[in-house]
N, C-alpha and C positions, 0 to 999 in steps of 0.2 A: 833340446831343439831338434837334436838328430832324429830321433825315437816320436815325435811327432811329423814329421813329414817323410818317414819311413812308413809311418802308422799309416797314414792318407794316401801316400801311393799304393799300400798294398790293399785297402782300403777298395779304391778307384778299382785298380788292376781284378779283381776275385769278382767284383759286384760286375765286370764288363764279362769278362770269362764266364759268370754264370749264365748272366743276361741277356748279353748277345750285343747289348749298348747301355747307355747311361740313360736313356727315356724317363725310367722308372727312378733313377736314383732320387731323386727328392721327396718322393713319396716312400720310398721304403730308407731310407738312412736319415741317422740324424747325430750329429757332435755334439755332446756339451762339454764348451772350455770351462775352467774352474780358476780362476784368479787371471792373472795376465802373462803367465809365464807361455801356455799354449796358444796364445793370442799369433803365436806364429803360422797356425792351422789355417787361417785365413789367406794369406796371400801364396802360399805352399797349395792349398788346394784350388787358388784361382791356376798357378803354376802350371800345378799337374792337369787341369781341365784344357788351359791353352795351348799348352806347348806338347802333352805327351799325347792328348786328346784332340787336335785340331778344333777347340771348342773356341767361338767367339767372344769377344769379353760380355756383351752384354747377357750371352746365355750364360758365359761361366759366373758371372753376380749374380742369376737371379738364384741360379743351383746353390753356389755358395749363402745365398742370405736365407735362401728355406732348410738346408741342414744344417749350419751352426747356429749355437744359442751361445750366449756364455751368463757366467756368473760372477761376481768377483766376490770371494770372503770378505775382504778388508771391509771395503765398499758396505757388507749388508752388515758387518758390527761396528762400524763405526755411524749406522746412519741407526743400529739399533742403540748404541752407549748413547746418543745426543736425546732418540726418545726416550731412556729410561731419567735421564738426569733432566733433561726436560718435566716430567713428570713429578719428582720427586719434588 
């Protein structure tokens, strides 16, 4: 948990310093979470938009819902084991 909202502030922090601001950031960044363990990225970087960013909530959703995606393993072989035994 640490090690991802370390990641996303430093993340934020480099893409402003280069930038100049966050304008760009949704067009040029993007997270993919992998199971539910980094599902913490999501409220960590609404966090880091609001609070270290003066960023309103409603810009900080839309920024947050255009760069994170996720995925969950479980989720896509448990919905693949239902179609293979399904099949059989």
């Amino acid at each position: 948990m640490v090690m991802t909202c370390m990641s996303l502030q430093d993340v934020v922090r480099r893409f402003k310093e280069t930038h100049g601001s966050l304008d760009a950031f949704p067009e040029k960044v993007s997270f993919q979470l992998n199971d539910t363990h980094p599902t913490i990225g999501v409220p960590e970087l609404m966090r880091v938009l609001m609070d270290e960013h003066g960023i309103g909530w409603t810009k900080s959703w839309e920024i947050v819902t255009k760069v994170i995606s996720m995925s969950c393993q479980h989720a896509v072989w448990k919905i693949l084991s239902l179609t293979i035994s399904c099949s059989i």
